[in-house]
C-alpha positions in Angstrom: 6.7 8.2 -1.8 8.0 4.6 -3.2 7.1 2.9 -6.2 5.5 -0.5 -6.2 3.4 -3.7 -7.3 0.5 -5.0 -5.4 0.8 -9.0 -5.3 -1.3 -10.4 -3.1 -4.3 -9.4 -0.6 -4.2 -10.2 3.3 -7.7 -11.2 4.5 -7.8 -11.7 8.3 -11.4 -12.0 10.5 -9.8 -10.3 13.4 -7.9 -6.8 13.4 -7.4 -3.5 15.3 -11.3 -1.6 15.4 -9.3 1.2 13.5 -8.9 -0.9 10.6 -12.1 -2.4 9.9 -13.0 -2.2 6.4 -9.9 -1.4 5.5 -8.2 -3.8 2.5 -4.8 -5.2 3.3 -2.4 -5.6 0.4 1.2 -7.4 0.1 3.2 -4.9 -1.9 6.6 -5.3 -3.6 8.6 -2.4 -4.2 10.5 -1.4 -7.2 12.6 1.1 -8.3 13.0 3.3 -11.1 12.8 0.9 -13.9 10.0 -1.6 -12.6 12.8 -4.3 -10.8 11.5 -5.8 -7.6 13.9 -4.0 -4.8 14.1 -5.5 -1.1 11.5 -7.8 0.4 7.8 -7.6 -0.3 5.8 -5.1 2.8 1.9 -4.7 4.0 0.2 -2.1 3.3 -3.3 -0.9 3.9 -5.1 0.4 0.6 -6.0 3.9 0.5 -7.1 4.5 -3.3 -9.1 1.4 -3.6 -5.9 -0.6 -5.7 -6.0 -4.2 -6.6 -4.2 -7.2 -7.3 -1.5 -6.1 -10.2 -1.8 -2.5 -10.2 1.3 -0.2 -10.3 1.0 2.3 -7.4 3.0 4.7 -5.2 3.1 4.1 -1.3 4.3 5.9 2.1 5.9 4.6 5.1 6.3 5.6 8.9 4.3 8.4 10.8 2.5 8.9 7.3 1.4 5.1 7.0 -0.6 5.9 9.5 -2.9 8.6 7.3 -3.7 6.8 5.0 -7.3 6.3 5.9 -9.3 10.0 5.5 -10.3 10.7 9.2 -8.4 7.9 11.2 -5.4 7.5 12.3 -4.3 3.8 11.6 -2.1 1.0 12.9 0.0 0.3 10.0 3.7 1.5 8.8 2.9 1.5 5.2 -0.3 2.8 3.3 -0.8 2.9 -0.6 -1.3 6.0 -1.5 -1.9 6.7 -5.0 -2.3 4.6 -8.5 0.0 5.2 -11.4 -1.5 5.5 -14.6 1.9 5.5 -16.5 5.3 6.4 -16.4 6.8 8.7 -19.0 10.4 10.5 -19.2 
């Protein structure tokens, strides 16, 4: 799992079947200490997230559960929300 932002919402009237309903979110990562780390990715929104939250997502074979009982078309799916970080 990988740490990031959501910063933006996709909205598009036409998509794969598998993802209708689904919200589409633009998600920068970050590392460790909250800095912005490679290019922003799409991800499809799993734990009902929104603009600004802090959340944890997955990539690859795994993107593709991220919707309970479908298998999905998408690389990347947000997986969790963090509520804070502590050491």
């Amino acid at each position: 799992m990988k740490l990031g932002k959501v910063v933006g919402k996709i909205v598009s009237t036409m998509k794969d079947s598998q993802l209708k309903g689904a919200i589409i979110f633009i998600v920068q990562p970050l590392n460790e200490n909250l800095e912005e780390v490679g290019e922003p990715i799409i991800a499809v929104d799993g734990v009902e997230s929104h603009d600004g939250s802090l959340i944890f997502y997955i990539q690859g074979r795994e993107g593709t559960l991220t919707l309970e009982g479908r298998t999905i078309p998408s690389d990347a799916g947000i997986v969790g929300i963090v509520d804070r970080i502590g050491k």
